[in-house]
N, C-alpha and C positions, 0 to 999 in steps of 0.2 A: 896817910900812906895809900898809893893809889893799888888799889885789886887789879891782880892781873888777871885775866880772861883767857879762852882758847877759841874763843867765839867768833869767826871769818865775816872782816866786812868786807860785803860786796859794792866798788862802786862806780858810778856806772861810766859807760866807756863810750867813745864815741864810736857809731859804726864806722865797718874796714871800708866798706864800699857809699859814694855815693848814693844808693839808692837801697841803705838801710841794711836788708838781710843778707847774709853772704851765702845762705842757697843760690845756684847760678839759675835754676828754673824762677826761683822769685825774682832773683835780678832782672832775667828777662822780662817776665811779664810788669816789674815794675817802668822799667825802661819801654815797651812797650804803651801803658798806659802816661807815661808822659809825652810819648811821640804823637799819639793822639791828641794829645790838650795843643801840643803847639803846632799841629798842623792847621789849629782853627784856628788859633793866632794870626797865624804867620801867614795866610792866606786872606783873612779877615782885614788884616790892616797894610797889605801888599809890603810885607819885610823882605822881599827876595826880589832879585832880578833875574830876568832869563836870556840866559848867553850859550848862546850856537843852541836853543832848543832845551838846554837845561837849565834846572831852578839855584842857583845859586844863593842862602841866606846871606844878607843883611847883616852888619857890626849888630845893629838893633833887636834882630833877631837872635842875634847871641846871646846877647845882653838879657834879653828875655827868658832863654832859657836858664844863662843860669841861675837867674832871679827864683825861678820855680824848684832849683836844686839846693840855694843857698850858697852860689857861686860867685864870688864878682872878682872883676877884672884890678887891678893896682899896677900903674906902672910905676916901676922901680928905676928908671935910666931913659935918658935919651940925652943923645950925642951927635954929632957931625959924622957924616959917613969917612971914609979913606978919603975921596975924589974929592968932598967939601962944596957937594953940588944937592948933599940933598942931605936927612935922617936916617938916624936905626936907633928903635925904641925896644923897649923891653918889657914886659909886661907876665905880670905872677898873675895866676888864679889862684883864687883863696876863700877856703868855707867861713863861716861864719864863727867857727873858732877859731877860727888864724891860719888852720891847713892849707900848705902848701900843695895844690893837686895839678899843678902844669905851669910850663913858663914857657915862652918865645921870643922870639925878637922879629921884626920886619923892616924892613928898607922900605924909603921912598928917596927920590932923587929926578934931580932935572934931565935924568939921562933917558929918563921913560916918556916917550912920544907927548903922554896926554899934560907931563908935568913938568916938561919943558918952557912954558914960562908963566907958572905959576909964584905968588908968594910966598917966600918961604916959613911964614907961619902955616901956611896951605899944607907946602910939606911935610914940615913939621905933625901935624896933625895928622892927617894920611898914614905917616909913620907910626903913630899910635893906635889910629884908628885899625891898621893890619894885624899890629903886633895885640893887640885884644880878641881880635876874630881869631887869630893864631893860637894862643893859649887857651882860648875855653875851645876852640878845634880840639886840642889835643885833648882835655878832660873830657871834651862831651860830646865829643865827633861821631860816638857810635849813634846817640839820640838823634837827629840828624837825618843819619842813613836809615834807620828805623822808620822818620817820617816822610822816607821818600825822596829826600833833597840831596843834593850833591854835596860832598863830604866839603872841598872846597870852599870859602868863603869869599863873598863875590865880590870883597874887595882887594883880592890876591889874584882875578882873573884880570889878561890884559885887556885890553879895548878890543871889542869886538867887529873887527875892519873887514867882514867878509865880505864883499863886494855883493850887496843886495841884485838880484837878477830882473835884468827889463821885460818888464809887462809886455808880453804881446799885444799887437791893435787887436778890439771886438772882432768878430766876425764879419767878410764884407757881406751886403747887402744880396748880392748874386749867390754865398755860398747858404745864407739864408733861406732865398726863394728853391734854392735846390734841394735842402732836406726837407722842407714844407712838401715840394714835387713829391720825394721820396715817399716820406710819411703816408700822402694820399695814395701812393701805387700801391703800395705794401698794403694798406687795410682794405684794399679793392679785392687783394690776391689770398689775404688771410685778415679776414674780418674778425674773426677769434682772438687775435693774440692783440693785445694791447700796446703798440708800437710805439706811441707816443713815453709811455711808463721804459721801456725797453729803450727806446733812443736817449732819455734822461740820464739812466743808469749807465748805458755805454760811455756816453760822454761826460760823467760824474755831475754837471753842475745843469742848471738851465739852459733856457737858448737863448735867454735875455744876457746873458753871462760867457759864454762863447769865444775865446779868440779864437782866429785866423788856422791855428794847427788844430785846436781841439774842431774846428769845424772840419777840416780837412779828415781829418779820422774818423769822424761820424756820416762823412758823405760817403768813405770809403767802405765801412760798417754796413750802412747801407744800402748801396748799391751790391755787395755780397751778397746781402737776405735777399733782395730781388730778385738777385741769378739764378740764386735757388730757386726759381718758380720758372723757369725754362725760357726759350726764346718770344714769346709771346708780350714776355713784361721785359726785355733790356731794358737796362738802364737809362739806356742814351736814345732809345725810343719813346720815352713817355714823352707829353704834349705840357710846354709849361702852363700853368691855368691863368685865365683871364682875372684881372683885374689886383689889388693887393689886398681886400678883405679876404678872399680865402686864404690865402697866405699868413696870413696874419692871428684868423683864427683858429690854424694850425699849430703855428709858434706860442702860442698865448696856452693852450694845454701842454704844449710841452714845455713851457716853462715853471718853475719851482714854482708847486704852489703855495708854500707855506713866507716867500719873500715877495711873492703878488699880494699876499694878505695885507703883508706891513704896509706895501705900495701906499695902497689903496685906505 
């Protein structure tokens, strides 16, 4: 005859939250101290791309993090899209007990510029590989944002077609010899003030480095500090100096000195 009891077993239960305790102060700080571990990751092993300036994680990156929460990806479906030109795949995220903690789906197809004449296993794949970044997005998206990254996953970003902007030519040779002129007139008229450090900084970069505008700006720069020293020093009165060693050893302190070092 089996004895009955009154005796309460307790057993034990899975946490509500991914990341254990359901205080929301501990959730953060748990969350928090995972966003640290994967920014050395993700950084360490270049899992992100950067498109228009921001970091976009990696399928792999994903993958990564849910690996550290007990998260991984299952797809469940993929099919022909409507048009029959490309995939839409489906994809669970799922703990290591089976919980269901986010699902997606993503399209790929030949209608998109970069996957217009691709293979369509290529597709195919693509369409999973989104629909993955998609579902742990939605389970772990905040992690992510915590580490600083774009919530976005960078293979839901389109191709980035911004029209890269043309280099100006160096500086020519004449506008050269003329902030050298300058440089010397100025430490004639104020020996005190470090102008070479001071024309550097106006013009953000060296003089080794210099296009055509940015010299234009610093000859105009200069010639202002000049004016300030009254009619004595115009601008368009100083005497250009003999030979191109002065010149030269002008530009050469006002050039960065810390990319002279590599030079050299």
């Amino acid at each position: 005859m089996t004895e009955m009891t009154d005796e309460l077993v307790v057993r034990d239960q899975a946490p509500v939250t991914l990341f254990g305790p359901t205080d929301p102060t501990l959730v953060l700080e748990r969350m928090s101290e995972i966003a640290t571990a994967l920014v050395d990751v993700i950084n360490q092993k270049h899992l992100y791309k950067t498109i228009s300036g921001r970091k976009h994680i990696l399928v792999e990156g994903w993958t990564t993090l849910g690996a550290m929460l007990g998260v991984t990806p299952h797809v469940v479906d993929v099919r022909p899209n409507e048009t029959g030109d490309g995939y839409i795949a489906t994809v669970e995220a799922r703990t290591l007990d089976g919980r269901i903690v986010g699902t997606a789906q993503a399209e790929c197809s030949r209608s998109e510029k970069t996957w217009a004449n691709r293979d369509s296993y290529a597709i195919r794949s693509m369409a999973q590989t989104r629909a993955i970044s998609r579902t742990l997005r939605a389970a772990l998206g905040m992690v992510v944002v915590f580490a600083g990254y774009e919530a976005t996953p960078a293979e839901e970003m389109p191709a980035d077609d911004t029209p890269k902007q043309r280099r100006l030519p160096k500086a020519a040779a004449g506008q050269l010899d003329r902030i050298s002129n300058l440089l010397i007139a100025l430490n004639d008229q104020a020996p005190t003030v470090n102008w070479k450090i001071w024309a550097r900084e106006i013009a953000g970069v060296g003089a080794d480095k210099l296009d055509v505008s940015q010299a234009a700006s610093l000859i105009h720069a200069l010639e202002g500090e000049l004016a300030k020293y009254g009619d004595a020093a115009q601008a368009e009165d100083i005497p250009w100096p003999d030979g191109e060693e002065v010149i030269e050893a002008e530009l050469n302190e006002f050039a960065d000195p810390v990319e002279d070092a590599e030079n050299h």
